[in-house]
mmCIF file of the N, C-alpha and C atoms, coordinates in Angstrom:
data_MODEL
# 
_entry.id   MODEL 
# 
loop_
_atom_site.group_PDB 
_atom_site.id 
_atom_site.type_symbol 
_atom_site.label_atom_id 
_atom_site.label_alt_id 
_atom_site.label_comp_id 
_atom_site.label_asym_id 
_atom_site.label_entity_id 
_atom_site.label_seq_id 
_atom_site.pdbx_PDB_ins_code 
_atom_site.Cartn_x 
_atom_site.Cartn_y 
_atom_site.Cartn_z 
_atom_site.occupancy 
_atom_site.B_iso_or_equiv 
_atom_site.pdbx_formal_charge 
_atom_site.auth_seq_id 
_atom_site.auth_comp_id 
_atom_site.auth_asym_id 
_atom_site.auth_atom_id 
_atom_site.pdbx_PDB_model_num 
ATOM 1   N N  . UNK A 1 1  ? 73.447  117.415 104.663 1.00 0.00 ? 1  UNK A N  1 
ATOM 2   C CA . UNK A 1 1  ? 74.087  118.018 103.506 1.00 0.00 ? 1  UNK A CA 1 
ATOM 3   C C  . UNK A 1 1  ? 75.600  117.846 103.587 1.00 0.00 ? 1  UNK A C  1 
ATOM 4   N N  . UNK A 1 2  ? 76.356  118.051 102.722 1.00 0.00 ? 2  UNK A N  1 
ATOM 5   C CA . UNK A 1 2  ? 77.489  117.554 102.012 1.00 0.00 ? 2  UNK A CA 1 
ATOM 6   C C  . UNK A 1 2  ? 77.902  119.124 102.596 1.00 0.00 ? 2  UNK A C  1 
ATOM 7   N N  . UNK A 1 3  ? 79.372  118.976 103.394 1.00 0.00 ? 3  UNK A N  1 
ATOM 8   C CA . UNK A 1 3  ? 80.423  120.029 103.474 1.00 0.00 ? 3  UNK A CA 1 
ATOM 9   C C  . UNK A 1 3  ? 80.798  120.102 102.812 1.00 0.00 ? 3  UNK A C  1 
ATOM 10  N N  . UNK A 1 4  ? 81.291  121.473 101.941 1.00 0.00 ? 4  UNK A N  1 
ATOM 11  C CA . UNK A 1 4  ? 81.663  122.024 101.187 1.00 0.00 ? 4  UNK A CA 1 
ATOM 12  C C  . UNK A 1 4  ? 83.564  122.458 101.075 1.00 0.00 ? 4  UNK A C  1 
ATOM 13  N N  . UNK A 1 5  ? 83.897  122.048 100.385 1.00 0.00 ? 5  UNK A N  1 
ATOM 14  C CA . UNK A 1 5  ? 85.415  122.754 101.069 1.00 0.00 ? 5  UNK A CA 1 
ATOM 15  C C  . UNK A 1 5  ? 85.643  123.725 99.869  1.00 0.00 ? 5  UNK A C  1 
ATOM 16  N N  . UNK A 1 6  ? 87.135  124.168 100.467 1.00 0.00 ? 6  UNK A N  1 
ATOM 17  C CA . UNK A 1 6  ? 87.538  125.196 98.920  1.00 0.00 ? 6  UNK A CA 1 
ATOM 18  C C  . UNK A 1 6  ? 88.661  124.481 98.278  1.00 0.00 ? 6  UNK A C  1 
ATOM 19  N N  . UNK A 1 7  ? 88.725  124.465 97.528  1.00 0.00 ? 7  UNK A N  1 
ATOM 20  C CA . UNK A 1 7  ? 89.632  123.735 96.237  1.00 0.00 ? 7  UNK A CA 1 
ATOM 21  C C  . UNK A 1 7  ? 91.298  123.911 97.182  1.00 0.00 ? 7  UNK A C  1 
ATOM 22  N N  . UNK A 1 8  ? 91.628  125.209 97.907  1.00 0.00 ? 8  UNK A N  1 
ATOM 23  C CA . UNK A 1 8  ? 92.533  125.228 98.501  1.00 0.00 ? 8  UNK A CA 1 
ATOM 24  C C  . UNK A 1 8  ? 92.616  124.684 99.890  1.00 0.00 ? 8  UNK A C  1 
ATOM 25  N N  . UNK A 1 9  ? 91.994  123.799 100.197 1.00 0.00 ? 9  UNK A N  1 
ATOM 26  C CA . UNK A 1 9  ? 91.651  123.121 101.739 1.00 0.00 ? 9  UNK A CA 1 
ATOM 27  C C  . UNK A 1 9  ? 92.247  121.972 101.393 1.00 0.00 ? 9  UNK A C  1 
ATOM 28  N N  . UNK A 1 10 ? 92.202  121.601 100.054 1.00 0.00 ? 10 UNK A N  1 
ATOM 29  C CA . UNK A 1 10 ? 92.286  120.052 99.410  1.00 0.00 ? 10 UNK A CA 1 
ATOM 30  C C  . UNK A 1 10 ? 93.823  119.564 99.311  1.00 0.00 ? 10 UNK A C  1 
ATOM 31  N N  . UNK A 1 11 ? 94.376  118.285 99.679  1.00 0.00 ? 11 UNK A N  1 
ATOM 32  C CA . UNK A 1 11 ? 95.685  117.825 99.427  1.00 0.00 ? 11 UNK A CA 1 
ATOM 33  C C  . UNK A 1 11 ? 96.259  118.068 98.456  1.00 0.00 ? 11 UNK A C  1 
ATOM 34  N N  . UNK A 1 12 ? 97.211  118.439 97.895  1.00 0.00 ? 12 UNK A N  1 
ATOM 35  C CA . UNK A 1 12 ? 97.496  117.953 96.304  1.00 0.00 ? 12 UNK A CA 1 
ATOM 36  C C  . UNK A 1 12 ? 99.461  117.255 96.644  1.00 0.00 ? 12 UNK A C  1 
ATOM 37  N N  . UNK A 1 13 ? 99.208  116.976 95.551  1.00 0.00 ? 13 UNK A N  1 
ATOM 38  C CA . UNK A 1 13 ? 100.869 116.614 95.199  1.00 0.00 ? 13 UNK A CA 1 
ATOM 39  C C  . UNK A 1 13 ? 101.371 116.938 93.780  1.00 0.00 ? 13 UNK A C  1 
ATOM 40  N N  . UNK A 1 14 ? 102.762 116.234 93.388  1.00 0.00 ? 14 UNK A N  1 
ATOM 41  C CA . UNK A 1 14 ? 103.495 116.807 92.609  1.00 0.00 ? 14 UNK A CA 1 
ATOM 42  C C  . UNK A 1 14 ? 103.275 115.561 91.405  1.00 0.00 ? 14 UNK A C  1 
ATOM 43  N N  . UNK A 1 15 ? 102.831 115.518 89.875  1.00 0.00 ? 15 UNK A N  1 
ATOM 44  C CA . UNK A 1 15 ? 103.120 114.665 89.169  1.00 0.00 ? 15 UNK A CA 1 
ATOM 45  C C  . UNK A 1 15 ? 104.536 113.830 88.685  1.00 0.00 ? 15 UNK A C  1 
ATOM 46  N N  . UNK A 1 16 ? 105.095 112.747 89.022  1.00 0.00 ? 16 UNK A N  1 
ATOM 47  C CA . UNK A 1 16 ? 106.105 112.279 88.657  1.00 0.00 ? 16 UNK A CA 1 
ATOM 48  C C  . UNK A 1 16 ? 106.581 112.715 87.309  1.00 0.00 ? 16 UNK A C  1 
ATOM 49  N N  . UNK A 1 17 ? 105.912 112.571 86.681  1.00 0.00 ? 17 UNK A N  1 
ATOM 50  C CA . UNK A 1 17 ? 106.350 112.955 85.049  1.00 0.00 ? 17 UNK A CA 1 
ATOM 51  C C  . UNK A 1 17 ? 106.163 114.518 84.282  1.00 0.00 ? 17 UNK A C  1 
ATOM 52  N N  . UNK A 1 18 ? 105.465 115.028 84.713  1.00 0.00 ? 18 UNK A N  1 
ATOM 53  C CA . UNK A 1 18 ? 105.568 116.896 84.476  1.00 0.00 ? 18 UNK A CA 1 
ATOM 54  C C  . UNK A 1 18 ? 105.888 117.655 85.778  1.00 0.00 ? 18 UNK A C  1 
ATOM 55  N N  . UNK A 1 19 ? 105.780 117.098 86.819  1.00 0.00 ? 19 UNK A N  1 
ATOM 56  C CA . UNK A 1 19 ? 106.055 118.086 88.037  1.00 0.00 ? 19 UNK A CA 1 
ATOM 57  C C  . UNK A 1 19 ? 105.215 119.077 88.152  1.00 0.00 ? 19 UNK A C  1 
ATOM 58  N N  . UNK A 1 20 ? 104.156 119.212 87.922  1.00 0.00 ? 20 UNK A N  1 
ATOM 59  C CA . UNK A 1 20 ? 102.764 119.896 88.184  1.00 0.00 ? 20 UNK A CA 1 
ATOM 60  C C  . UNK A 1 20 ? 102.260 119.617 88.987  1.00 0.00 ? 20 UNK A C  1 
ATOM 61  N N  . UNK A 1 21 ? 101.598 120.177 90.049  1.00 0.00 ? 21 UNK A N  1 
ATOM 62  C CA . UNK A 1 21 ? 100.904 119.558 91.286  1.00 0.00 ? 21 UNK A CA 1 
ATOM 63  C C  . UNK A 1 21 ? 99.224  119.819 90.734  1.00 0.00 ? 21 UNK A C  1 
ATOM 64  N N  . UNK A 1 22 ? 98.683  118.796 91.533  1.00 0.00 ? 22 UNK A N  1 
ATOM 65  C CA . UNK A 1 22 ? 97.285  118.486 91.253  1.00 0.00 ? 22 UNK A CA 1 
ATOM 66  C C  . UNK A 1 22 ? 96.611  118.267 92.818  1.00 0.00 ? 22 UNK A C  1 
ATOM 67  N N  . UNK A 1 23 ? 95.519  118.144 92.561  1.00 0.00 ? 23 UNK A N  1 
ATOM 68  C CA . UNK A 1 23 ? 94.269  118.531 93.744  1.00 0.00 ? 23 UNK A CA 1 
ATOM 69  C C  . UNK A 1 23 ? 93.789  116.880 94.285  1.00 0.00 ? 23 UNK A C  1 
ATOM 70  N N  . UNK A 1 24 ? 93.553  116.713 95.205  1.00 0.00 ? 24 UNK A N  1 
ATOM 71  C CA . UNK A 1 24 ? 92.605  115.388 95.588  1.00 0.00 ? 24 UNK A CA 1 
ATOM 72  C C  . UNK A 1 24 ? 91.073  115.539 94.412  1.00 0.00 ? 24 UNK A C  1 
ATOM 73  N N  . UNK A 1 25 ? 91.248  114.692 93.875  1.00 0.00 ? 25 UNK A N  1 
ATOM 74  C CA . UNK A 1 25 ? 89.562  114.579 93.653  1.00 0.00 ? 25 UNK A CA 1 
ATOM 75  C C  . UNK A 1 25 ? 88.957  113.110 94.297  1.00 0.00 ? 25 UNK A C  1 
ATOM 76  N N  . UNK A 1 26 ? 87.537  113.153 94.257  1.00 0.00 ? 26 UNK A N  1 
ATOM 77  C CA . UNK A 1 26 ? 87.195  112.368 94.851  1.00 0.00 ? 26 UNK A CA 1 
ATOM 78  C C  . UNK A 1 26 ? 86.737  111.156 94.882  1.00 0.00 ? 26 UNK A C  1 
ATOM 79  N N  . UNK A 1 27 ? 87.166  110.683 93.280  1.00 0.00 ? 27 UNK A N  1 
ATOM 80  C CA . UNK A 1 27 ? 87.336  108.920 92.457  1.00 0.00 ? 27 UNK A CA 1 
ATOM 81  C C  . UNK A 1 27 ? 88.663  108.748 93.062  1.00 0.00 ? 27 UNK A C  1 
ATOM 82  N N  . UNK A 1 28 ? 89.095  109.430 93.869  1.00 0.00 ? 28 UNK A N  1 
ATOM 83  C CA . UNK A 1 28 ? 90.829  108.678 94.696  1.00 0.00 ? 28 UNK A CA 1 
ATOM 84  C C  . UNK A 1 28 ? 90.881  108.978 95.802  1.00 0.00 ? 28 UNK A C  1 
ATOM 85  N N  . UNK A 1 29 ? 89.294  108.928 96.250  1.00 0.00 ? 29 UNK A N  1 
ATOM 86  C CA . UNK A 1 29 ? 88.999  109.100 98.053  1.00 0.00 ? 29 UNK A CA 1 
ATOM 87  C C  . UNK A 1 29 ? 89.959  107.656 98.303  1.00 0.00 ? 29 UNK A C  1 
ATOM 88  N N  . UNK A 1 30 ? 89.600  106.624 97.734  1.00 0.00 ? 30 UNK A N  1 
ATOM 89  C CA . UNK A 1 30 ? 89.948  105.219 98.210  1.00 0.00 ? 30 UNK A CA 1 
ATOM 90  C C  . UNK A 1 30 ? 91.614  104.873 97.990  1.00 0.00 ? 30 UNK A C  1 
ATOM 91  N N  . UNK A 1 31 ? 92.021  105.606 97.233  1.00 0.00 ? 31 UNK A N  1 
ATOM 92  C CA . UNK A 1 31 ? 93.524  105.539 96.228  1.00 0.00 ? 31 UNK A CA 1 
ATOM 93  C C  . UNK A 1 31 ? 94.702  106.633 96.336  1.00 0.00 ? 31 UNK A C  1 
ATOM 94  N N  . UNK A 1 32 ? 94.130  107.292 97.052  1.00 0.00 ? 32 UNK A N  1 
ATOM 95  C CA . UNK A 1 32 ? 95.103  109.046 97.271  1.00 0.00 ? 32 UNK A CA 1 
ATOM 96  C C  . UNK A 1 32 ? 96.541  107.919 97.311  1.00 0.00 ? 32 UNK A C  1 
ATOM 97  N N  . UNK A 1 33 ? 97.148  107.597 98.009  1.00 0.00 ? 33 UNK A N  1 
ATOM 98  C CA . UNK A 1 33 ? 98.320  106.911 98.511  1.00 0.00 ? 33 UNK A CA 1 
ATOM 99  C C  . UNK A 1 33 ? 99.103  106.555 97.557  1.00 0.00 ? 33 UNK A C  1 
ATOM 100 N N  . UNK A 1 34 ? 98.162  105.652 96.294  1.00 0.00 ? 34 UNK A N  1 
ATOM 101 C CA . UNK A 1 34 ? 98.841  105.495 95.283  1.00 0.00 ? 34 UNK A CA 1 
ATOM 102 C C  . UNK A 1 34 ? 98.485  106.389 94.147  1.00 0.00 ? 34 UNK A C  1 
ATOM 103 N N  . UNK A 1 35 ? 98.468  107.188 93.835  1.00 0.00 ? 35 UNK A N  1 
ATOM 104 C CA . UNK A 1 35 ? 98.280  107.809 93.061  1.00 0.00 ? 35 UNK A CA 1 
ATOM 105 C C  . UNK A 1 35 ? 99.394  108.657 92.331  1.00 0.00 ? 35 UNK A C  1 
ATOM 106 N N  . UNK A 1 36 ? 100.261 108.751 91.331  1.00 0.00 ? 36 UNK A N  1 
ATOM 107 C CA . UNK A 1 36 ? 101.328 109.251 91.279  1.00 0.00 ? 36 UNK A CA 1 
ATOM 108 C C  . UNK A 1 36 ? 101.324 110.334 90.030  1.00 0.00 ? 36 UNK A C  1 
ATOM 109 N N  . UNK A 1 37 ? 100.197 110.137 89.437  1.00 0.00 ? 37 UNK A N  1 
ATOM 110 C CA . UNK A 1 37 ? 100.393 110.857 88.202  1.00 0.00 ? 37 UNK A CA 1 
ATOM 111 C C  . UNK A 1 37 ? 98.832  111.722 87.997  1.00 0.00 ? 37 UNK A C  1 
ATOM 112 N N  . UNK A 1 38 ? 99.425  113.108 87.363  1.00 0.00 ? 38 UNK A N  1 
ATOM 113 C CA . UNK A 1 38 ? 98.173  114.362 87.284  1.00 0.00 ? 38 UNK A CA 1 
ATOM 114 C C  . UNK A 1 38 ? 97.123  113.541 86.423  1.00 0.00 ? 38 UNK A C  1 
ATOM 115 N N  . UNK A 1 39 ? 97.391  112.659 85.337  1.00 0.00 ? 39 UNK A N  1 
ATOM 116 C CA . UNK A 1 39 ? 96.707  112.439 84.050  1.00 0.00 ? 39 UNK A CA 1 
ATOM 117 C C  . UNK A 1 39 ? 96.602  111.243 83.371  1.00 0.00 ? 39 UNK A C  1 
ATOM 118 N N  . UNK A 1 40 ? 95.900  110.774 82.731  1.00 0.00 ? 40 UNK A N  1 
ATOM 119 C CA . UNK A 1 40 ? 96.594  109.649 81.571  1.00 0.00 ? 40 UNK A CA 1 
ATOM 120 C C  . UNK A 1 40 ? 97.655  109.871 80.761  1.00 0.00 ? 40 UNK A C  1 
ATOM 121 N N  . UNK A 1 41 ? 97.636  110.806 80.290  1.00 0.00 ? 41 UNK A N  1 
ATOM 122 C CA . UNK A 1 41 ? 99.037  111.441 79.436  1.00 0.00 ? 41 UNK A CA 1 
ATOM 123 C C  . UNK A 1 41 ? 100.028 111.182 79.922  1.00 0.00 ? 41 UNK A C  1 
ATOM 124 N N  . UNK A 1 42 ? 100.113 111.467 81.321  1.00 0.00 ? 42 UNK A N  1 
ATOM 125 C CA . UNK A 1 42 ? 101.361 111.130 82.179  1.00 0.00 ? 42 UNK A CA 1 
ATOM 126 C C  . UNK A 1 42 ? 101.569 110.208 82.325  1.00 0.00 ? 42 UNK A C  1 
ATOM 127 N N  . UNK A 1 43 ? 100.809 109.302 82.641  1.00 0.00 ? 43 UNK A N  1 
ATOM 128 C CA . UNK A 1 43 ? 100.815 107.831 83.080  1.00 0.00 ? 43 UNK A CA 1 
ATOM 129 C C  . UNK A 1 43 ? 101.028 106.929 81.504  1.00 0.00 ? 43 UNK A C  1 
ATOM 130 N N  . UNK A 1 44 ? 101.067 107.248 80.848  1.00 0.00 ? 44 UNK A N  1 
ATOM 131 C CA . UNK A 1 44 ? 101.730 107.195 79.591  1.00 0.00 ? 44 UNK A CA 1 
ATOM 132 C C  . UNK A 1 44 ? 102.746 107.144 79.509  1.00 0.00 ? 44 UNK A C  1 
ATOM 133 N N  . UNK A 1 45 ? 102.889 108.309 79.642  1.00 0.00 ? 45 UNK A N  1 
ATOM 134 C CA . UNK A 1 45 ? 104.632 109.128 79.435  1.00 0.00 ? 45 UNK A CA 1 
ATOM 135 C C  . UNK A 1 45 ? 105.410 108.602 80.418  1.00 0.00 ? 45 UNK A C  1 
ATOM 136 N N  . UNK A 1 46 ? 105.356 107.685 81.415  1.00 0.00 ? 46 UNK A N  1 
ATOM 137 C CA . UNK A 1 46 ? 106.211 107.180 82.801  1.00 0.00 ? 46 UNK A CA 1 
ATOM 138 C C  . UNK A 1 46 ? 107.076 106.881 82.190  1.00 0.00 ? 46 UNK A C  1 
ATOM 139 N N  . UNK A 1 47 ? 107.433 106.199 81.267  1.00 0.00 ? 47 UNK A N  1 
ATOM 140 C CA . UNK A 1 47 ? 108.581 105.408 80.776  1.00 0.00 ? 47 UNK A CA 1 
ATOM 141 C C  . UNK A 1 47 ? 109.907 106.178 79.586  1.00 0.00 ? 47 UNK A C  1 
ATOM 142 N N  . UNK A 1 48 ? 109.422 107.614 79.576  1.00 0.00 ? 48 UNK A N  1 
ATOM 143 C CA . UNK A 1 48 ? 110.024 107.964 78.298  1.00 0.00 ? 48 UNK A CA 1 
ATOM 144 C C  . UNK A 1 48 ? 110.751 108.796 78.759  1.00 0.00 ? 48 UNK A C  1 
# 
C-alpha cells in the first residue's frame, strides 16, 4: 500500500508571477526542479 502523507509534509514553493506558494503534486514527481509557476494562468501571465 501507498504511504500516505499530509498535505503539510509536502514541498511547496513560491509562484514567480503571483507569489503564492503551492504544494508538490505528483504529475511533477519527474519535474519539481523546473517547475516555476502555481498555474496556467500564470504561466501565461510570465511576460506581462
Amino acid at each position: 500500500m501507498a504511504r500516505q502523507h499530509k498535505k503539510s509534509d509536502l514541498p511547496t514553493k513560491t509562484c514567480l508571477v503571483c507569489g503564492r506558494s503551492f504544494t508538490w503534486r505528483k504529475k511533477w514527481a519527474n519535474c519539481w526542479d523546473e517547475v516555476k509557476y502555481c498555474s496556467q494562468r500564470c504561466r501565461r501571465r510570465k511576460n506581462l
